[in-house]
C-alpha positions, 0 to 999 in steps of 0.5 A: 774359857767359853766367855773368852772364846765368846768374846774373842768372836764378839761382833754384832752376831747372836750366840745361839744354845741351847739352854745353858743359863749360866752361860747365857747370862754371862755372855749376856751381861758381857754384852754378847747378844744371847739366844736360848734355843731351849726355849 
């Protein structure tokens, strides 16, 4: 649910939270722009 919703907004925008790697990754590897703001 969470990579659809990603991907239904996906534009050239960043995706900002905080430290879920899981989710980072997948949307990364979607090729969603990612930041872990855990970090």
């Amino acid at each position: 649910v969470h990579c659809a919703a990603a991907l239904s907004v996906c534009e050239d925008d960043s995706v900002a939270v905080p430290g879920d790697r899981a989710l980072l990754t997948a949307w990364h590897d979607l090729g969603l722009n990612t930041v872990d703001t855990a970090l």
